[in-house]
C-alpha positions as CSV (number, residue, x, y, z in Angstrom):
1,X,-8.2,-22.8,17.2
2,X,-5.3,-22.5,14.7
3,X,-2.3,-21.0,16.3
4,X,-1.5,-17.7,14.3
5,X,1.3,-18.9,12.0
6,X,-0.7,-22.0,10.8
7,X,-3.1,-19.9,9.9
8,X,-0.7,-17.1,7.9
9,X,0.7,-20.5,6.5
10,X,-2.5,-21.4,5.2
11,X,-3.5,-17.8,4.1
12,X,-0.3,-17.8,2.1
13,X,-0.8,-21.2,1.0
14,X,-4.4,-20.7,0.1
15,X,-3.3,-17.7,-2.5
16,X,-4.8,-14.9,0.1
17,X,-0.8,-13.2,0.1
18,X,-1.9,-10.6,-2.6
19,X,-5.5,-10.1,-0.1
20,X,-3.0,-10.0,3.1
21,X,-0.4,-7.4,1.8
22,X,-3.4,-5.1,0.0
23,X,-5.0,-5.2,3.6
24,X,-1.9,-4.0,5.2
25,X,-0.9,-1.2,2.2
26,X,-5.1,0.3,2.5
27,X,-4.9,0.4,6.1
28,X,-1.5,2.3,6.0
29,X,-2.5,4.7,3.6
30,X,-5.5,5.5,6.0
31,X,-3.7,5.9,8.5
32,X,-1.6,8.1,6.6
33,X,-4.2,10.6,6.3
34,X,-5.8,9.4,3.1
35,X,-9.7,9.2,1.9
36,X,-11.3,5.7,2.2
37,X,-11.6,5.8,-1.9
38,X,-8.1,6.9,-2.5
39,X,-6.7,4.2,-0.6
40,X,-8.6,1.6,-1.6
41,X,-7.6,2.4,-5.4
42,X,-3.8,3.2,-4.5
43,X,-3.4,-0.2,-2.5
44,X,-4.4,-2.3,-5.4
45,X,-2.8,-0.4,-8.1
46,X,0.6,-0.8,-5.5
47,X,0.1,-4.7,-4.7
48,X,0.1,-5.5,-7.9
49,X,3.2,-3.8,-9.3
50,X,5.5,-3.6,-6.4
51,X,7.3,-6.2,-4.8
52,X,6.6,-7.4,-0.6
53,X,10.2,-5.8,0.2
54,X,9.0,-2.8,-1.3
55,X,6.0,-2.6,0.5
56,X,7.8,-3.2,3.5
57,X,10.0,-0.1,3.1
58,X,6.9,2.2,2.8
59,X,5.8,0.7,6.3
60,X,8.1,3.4,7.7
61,X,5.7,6.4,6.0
62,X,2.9,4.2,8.4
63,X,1.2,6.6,11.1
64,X,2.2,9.9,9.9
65,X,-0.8,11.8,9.1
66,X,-0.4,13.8,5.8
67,X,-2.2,15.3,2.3
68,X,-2.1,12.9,-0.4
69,X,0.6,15.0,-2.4
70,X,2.5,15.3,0.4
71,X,2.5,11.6,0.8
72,X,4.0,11.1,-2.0
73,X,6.8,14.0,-1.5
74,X,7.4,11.6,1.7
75,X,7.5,8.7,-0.5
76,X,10.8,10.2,-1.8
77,X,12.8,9.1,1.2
78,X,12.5,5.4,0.5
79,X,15.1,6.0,-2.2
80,X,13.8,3.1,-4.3
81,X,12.2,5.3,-8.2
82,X,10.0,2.5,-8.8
83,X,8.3,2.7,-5.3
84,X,8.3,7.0,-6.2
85,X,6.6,6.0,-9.3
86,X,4.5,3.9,-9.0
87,X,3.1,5.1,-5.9
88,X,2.9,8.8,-7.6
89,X,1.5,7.4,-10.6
90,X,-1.4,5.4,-8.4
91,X,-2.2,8.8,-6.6
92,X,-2.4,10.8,-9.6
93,X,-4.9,8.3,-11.6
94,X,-6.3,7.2,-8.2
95,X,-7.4,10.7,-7.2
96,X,-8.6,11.9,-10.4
97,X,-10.7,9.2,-11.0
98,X,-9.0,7.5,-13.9
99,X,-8.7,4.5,-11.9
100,X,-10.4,2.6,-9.3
């Protein structure tokens, strides 16, 4: 058996980062509160356009059940307006449909 940083190593390594960190961002927006569909579509829109430091900082929001807009209003205490934006952006288009 591959002890568990080899195999993070080799995940990394193999390309399967981008996989990893959308994982991590769906399952915290479930356990946020949000519907399987929303989160699905918010963590891809997120992985792609915000950077793992980023991500990191919305791990604090992790836990906390909520609404999707008030999500976002929580979003707001990261301090970083890209994070607000994009993630607001990915609810709006993500919860109406637009995108998927």
């Amino acid at each position: 058996m591959i002890g568990l940083p080899l195999a993070a190593a080799l995940a990394l390594w193999g390309g399967g980062a981008q996989a990893i960190a959308e994982y991590r961002v769906h399952s915290g927006l479930r356990e946020a509160g949000l519907s399987e569909r929303t989160s699905g579509c918010m963590a891809r829109r997120m992985v792609r356009r915000l950077t793992i430091p980023q991500l990191f900082r919305l791990q604090a929001l992790e836990g906390q059940k909520r609404s999707l807009g008030a999500y976002v209003k929580a979003v707001r205490a990261v301090g970083d307006g890209e994070v607000i934006a994009v993630t607001a952006s990915s609810a709006a288009l993500c919860a109406s449909g637009l995108a998927r």
